[in-house]
VEXSE-394923 format. One record per residue: residue number from 0; residue in three letters; chain; x, y, z of N, C-alpha, C in turn. Coordinates in steps of 0.1 Angstrom, whole numbers. Example, Ala and Ser with C-alpha at 12.3 -4.5 7.8 and 13.67 -1.06 7.14 Angstrom:
2
num|residu|chaine|n.x|n.y|n.z|ca.x|ca.y|ca.z|c.x|c.y|c.z
0|ALA|A|132|-57|78|123|-45|78|132|-33|78
1|SER|A|128|-22|71|137|-11|71|129|0|79
This chain:
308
num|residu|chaine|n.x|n.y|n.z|ca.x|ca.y|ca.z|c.x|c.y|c.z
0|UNK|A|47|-57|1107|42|-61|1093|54|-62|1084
1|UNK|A|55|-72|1074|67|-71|1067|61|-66|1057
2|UNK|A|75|-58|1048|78|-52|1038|71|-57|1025
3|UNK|A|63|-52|1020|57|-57|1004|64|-54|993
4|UNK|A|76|-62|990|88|-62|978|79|-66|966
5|UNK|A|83|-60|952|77|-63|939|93|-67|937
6|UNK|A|101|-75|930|112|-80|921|113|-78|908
7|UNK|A|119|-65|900|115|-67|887|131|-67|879
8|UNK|A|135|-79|869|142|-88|865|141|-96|855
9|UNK|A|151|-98|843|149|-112|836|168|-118|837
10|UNK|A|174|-108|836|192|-118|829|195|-122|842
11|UNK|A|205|-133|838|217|-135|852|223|-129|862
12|UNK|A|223|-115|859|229|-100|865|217|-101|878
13|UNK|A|208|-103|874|194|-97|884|193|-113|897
14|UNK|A|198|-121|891|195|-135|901|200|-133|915
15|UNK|A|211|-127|915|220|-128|928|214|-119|936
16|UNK|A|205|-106|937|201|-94|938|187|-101|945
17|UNK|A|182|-110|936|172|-119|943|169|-128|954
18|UNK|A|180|-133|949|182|-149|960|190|-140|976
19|UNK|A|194|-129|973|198|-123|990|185|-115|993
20|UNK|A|177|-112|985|164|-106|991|155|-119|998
21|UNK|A|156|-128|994|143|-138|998|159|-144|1011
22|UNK|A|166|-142|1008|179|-149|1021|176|-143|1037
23|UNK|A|176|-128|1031|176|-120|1041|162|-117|1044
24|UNK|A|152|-125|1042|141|-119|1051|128|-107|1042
25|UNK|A|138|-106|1027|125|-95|1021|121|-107|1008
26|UNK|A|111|-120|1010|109|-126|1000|95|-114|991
27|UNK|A|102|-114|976|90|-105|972|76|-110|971
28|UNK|A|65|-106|977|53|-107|970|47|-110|954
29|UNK|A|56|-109|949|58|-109|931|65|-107|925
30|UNK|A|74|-120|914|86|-112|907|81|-110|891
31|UNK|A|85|-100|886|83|-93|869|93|-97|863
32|UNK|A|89|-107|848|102|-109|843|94|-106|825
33|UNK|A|105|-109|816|99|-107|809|94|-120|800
34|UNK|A|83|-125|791|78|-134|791|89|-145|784
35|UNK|A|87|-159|790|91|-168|778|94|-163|766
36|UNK|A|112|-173|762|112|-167|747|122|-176|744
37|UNK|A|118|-180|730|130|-189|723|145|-186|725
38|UNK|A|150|-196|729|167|-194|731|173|-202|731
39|UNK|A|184|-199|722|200|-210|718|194|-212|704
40|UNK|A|207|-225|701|202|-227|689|190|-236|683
41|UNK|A|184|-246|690|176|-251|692|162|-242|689
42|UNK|A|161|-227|698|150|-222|699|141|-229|705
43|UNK|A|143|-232|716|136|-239|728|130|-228|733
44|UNK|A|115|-224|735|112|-213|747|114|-222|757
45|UNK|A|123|-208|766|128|-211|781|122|-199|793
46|UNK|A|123|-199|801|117|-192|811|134|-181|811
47|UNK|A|132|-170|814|144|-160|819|151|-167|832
48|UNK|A|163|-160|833|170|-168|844|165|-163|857
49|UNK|A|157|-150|854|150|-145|867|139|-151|874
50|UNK|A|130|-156|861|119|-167|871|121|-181|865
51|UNK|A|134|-183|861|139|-198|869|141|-198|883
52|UNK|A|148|-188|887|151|-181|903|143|-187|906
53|UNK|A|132|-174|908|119|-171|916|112|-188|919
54|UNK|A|113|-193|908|105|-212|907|114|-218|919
55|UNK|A|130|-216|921|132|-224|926|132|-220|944
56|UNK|A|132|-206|940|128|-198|959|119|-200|961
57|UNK|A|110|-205|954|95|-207|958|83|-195|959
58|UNK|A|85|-186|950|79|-172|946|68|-179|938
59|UNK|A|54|-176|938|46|-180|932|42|-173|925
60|UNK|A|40|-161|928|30|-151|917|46|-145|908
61|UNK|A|43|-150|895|52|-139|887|46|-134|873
62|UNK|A|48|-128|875|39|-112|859|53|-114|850
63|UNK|A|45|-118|838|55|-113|827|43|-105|813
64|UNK|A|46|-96|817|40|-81|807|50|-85|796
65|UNK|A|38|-84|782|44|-80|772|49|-65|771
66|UNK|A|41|-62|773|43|-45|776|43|-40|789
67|UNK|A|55|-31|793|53|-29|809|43|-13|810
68|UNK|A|40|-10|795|33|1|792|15|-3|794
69|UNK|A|16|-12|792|-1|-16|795|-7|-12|809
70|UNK|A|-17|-7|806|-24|-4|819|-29|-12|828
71|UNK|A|-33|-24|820|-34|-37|831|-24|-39|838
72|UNK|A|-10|-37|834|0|-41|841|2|-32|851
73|UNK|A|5|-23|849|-1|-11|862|-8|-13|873
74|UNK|A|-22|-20|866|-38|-22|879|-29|-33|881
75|UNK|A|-21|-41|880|-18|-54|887|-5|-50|897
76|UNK|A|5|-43|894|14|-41|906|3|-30|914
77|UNK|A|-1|-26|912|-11|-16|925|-21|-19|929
78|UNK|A|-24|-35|926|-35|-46|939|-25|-48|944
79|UNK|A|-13|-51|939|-3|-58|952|0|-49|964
80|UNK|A|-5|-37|963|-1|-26|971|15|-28|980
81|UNK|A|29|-27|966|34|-29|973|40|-16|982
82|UNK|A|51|-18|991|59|-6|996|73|-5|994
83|UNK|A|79|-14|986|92|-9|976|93|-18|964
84|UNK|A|94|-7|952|98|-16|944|108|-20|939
85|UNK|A|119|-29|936|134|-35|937|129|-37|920
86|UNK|A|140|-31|912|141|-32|894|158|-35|889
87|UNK|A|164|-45|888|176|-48|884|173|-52|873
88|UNK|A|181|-51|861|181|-52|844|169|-56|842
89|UNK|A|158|-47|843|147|-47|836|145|-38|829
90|UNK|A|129|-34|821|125|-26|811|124|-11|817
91|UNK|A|124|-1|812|122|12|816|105|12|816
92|UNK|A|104|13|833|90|15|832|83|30|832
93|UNK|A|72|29|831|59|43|833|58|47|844
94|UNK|A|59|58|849|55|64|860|40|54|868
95|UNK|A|33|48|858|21|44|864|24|36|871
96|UNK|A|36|26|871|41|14|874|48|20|889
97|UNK|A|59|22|886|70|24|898|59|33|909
98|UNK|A|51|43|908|45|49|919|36|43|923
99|UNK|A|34|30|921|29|23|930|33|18|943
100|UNK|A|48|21|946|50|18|952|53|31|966
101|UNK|A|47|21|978|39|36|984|57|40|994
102|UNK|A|71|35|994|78|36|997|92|40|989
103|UNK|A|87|41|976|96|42|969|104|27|959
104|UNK|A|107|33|945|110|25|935|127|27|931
105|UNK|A|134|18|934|146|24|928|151|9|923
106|UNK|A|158|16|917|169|9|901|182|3|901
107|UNK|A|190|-9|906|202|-12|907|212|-11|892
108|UNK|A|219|0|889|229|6|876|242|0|876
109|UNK|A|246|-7|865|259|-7|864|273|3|862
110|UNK|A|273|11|871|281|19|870|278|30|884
111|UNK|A|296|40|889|295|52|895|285|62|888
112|UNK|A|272|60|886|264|73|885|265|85|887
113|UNK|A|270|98|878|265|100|864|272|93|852
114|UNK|A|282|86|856|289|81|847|285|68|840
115|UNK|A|280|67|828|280|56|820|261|48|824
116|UNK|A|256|63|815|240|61|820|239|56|805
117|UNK|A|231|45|804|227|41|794|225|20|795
118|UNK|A|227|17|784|219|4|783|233|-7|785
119|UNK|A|241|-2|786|258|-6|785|268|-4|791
120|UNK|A|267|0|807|274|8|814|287|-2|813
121|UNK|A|287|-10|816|297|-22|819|311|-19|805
122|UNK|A|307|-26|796|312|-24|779|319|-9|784
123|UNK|A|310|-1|781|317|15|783|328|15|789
124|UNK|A|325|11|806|342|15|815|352|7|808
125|UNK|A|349|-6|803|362|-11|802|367|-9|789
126|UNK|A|361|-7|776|364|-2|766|371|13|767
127|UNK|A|368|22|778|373|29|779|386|33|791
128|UNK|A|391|18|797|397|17|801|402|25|817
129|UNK|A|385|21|819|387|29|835|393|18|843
130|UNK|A|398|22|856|401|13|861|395|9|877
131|UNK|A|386|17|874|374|15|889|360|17|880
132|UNK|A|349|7|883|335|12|881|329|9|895
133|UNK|A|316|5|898|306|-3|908|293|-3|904
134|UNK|A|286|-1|918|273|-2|911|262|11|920
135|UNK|A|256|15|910|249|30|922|230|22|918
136|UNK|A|228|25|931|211|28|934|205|37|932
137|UNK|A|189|39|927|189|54|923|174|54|929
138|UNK|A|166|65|930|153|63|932|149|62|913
139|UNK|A|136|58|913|131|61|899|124|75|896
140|UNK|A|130|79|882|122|87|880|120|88|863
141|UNK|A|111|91|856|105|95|837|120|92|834
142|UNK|A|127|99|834|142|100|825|152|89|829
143|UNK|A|154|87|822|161|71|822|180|73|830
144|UNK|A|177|65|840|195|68|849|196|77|852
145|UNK|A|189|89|854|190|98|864|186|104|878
146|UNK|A|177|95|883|170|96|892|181|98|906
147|UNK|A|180|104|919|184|107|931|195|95|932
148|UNK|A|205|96|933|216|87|941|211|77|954
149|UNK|A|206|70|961|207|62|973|221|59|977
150|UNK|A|228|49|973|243|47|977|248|40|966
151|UNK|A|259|38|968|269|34|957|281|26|963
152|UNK|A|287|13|956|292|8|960|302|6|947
153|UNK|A|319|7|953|329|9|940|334|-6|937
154|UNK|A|340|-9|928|346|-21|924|362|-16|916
155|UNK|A|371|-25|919|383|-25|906|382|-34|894
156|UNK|A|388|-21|880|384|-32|869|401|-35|867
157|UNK|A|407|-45|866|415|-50|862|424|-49|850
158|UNK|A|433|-50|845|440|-43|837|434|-53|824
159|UNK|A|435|-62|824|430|-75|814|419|-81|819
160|UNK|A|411|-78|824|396|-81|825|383|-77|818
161|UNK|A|375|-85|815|368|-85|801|354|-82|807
162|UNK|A|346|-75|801|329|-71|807|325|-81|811
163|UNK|A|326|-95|807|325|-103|816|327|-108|828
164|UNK|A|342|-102|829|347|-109|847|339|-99|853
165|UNK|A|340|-89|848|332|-74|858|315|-78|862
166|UNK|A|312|-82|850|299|-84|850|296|-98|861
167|UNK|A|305|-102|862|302|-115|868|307|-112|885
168|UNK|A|315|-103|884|316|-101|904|307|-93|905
169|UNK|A|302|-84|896|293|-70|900|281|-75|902
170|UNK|A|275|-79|897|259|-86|905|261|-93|916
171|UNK|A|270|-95|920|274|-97|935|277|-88|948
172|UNK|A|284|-78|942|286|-64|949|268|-60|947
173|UNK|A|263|-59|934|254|-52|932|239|-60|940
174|UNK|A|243|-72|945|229|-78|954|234|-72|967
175|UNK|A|243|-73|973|245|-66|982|238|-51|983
176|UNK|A|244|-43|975|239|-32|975|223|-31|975
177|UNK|A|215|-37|965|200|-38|968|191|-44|983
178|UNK|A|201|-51|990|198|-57|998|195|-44|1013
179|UNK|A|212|-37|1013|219|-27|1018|203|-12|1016
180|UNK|A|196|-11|1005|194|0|1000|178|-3|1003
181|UNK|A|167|-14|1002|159|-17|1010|157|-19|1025
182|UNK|A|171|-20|1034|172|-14|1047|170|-5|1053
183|UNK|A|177|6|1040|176|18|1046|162|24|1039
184|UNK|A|159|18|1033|139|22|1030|131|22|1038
185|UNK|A|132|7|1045|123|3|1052|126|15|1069
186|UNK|A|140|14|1068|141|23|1084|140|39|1082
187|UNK|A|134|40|1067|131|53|1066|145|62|1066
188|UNK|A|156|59|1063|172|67|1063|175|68|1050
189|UNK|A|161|70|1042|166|75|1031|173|90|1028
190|UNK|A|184|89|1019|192|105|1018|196|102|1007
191|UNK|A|188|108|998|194|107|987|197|118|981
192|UNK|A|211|115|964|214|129|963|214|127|951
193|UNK|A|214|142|944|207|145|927|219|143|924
194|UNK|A|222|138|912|229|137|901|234|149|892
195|UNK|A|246|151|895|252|162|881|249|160|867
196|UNK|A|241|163|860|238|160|849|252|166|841
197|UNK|A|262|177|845|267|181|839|283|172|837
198|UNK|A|279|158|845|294|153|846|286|138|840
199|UNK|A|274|135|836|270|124|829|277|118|818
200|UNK|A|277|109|814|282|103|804|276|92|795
201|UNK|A|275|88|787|265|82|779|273|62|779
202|UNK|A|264|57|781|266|43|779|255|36|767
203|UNK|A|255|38|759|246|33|748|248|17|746
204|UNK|A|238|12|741|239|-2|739|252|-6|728
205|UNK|A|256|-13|728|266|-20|716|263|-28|709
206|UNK|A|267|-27|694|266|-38|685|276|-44|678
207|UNK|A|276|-51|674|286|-61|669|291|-56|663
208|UNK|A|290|-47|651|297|-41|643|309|-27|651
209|UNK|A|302|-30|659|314|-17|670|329|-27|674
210|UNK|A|324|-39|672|337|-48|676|348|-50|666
211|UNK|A|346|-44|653|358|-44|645|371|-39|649
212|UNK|A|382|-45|646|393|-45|653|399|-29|637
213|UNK|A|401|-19|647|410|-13|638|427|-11|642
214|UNK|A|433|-18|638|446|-20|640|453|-6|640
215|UNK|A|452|2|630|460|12|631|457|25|648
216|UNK|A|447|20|652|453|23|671|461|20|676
217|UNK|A|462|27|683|474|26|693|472|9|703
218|UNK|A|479|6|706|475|-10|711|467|-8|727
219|UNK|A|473|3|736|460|1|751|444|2|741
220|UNK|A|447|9|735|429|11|727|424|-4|721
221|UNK|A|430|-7|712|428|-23|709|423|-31|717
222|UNK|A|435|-31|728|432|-43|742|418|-36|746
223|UNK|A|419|-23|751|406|-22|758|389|-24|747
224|UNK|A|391|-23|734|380|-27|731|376|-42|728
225|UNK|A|392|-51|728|385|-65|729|383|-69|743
226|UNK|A|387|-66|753|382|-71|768|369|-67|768
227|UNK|A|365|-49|764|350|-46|765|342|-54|756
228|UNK|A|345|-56|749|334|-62|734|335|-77|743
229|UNK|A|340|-79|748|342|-98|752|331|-101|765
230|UNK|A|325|-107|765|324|-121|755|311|-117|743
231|UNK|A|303|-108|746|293|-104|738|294|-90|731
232|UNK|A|290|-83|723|292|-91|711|300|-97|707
233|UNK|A|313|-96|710|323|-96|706|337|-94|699
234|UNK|A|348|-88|700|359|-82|689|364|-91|679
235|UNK|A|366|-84|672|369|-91|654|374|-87|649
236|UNK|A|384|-96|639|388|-93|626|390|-99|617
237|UNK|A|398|-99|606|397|-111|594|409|-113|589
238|UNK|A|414|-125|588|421|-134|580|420|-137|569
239|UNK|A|427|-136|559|421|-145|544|402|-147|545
240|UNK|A|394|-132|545|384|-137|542|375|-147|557
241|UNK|A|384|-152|560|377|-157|574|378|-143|585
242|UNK|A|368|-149|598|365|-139|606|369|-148|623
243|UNK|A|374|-138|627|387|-146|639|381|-133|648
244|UNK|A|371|-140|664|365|-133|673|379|-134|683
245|UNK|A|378|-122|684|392|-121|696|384|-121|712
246|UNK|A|389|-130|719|387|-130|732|388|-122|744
247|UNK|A|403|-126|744|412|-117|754|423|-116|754
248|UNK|A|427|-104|755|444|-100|749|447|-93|761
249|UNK|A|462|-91|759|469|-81|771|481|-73|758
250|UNK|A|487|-66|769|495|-57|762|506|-63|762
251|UNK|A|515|-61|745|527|-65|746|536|-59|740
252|UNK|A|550|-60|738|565|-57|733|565|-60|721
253|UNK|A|568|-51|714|572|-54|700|565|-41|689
254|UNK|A|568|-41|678|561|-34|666|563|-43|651
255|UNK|A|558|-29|644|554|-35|632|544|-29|625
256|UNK|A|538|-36|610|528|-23|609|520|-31|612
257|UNK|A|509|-20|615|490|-21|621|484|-34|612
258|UNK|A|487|-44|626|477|-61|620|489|-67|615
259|UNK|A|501|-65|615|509|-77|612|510|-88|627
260|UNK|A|510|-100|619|517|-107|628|529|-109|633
261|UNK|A|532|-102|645|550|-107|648|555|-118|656
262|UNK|A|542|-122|663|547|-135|668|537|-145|666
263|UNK|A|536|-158|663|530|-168|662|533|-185|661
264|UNK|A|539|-187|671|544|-195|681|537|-199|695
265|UNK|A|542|-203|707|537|-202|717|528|-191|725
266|UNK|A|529|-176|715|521|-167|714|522|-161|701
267|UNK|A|507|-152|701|499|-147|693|501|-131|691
268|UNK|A|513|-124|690|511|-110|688|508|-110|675
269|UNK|A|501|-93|674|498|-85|664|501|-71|670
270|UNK|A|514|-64|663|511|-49|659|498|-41|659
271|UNK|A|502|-31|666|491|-19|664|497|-5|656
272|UNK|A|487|3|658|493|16|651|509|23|663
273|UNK|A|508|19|675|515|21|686|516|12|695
274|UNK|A|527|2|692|528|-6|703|520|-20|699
275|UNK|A|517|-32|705|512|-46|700|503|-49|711
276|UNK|A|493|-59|709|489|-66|718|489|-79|712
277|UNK|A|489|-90|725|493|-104|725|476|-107|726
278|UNK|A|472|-116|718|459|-127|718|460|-139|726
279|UNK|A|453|-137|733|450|-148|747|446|-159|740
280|UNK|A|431|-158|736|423|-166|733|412|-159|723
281|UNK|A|410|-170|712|409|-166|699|393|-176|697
282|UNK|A|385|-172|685|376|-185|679|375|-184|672
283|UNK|A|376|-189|660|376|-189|645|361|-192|641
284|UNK|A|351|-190|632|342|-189|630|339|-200|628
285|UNK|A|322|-204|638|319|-223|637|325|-226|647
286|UNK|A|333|-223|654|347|-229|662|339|-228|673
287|UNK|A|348|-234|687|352|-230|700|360|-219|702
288|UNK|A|358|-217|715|371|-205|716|387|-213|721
289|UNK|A|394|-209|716|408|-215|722|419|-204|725
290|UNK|A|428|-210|736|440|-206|738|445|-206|729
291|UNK|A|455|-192|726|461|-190|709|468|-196|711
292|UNK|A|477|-206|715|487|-219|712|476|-231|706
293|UNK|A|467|-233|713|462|-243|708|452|-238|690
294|UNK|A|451|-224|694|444|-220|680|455|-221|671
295|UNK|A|470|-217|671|480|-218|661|483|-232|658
296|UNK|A|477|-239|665|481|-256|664|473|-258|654
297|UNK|A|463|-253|651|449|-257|643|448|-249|630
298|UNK|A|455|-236|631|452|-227|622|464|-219|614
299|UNK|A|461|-216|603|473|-213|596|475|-200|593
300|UNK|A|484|-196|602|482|-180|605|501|-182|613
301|UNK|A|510|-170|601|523|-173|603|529|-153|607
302|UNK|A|544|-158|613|549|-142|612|545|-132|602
303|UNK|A|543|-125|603|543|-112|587|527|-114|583
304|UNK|A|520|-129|587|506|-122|578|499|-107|585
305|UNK|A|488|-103|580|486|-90|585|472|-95|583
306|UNK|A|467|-85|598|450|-90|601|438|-78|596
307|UNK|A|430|-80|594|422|-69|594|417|-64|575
């Protein structure tokens, strides 16, 4: 008898996690996303990128709960009677929900678990300039990112690599891993292990206003919060009154005070409180994003001005 998978999913992050489950033989019985909702600038309602998926694997039954707290929603994953339930960047569910599943519920995390439990694991490591994350499986349980270890799989973060490039190989590592972690469900080799709460660490969500660039840092600090803030929300600062989203920077040679310009030519330095970082790629507000040769082509921003 095969395996009765529930899929629960809406971002980009969760697609790849999918499309190797229905590859490899565990197509779900149902995937959970969350409902239609206006998006871009248009405000087109669009389907999530999760049951765009699912439409094109050919999944038919898909639940999208306004509430994953509703008790109908509940009675409807527990007619499915399934026997595991697979949850990659979805909502924090209710006990009512996940123990329906008569095999066990577990959770694909962006991050070495206890480390960087929260809504933001990604942003965290690289803002804080680790240089290894991955991605850990957990059983479910009430308390959010703490549940039993299953396995864990590491990744390298790159010295100039933005939440983005991470985010974009890791749901790759990380379908593997869900793929890897329903194997060992179904052959019953589950061994899972508790979590140090005493070595946890907090990953809270981010907002835009966390992207303000404060110059008088030291410059590794700088760099690491515009690669973390990149591409969403984003890192910033201001010009004459304008607001200049910083892309991606690396570390560079030179000083000066905190936010001057010292080079602006074929590159884009700015002083920090210790040390400079060089601006990759820049967008000026309304703009595109551009290579800072091509943004200094466009924009009038010379040696000595000072940012921030």
């Amino acid at each position: 008898m095969s395996l009765r998978v529930i899929f629960m999913g809406t971002p980009e992050f969760a697609v790849p996690s999918l499309e190797r489950l229905v590859g490899d033989g565990y197509a779900p019985v149902a995937v959970v996303t969350a409902p239609d909702r206006p998006q871009g600038r248009g405000r087109t309602v669009r389907p999530s990128a999760v049951k765009a998926a699912a439409g094109r694997l050919g999944i038919e039954r898909i639940l999208q709960p306004e509430s994953v707290k509703d008790p109908v929603f509940a009675t409807q994953v527990a007619a499915l009677e399934p026997d595991v339930i697979v949850v990659v960047a979805f909502k924090i569910l209710p006990p009512a929900v996940y123990e329906a599943a008569k095999l066990g519920a577990f959770n694909l995390h962006g991050s070495l678990l206890p480390k960087y439990r929260g809504a933001a694991p990604i942003h965290h490591a690289v803002m804080a300039g680790e240089r290894k994350t991955g991605v850990t499986t957990f059983l479910l349980k009430k308390e959010v990112d703490t549940g039993d270890i299953i396995m864990q799989r590491e990744m390298e973060i790159g010295p100039d690599e933005t939440t983005g490039d991470v985010h974009d190989r890791m749901m790759h590592i990380g379908a593997d891993a869900v793929v890897e972690t329903v194997r060992i469900i179904e052959a019953g080799r589950v061994s899972a292990v508790r979590q140090d709460d005493a070595v946890a660490t907090p990953a809270p969500k981010v907002y835009r206003e966390d992207g303000e660039i404060d110059w008088t840092e030291p410059a590794v600090r700088v760099h690491n919060l515009i690669r973390g803030m990149s591409p969403h929300p984003g890192a910033f600062t201001r010009h004459e009154g304008k607001e200049l989203k910083l892309i991606r920077s690396r570390m560079a040679a030179g000083e000066g005070r905190p936010g001057e310009v010292i080079e602006a030519g074929e590159r884009l330095a700015v002083a920090c409180g210790e040390g400079a970082v060089e601006l990759t790629e820049v967008q000026q507000e309304g703009r595109r994003r551009m290579s800072a040769p091509d943004f200094l082509h466009g924009y009038p921003l010379s040696e000595g001005d000072v940012l921030g």
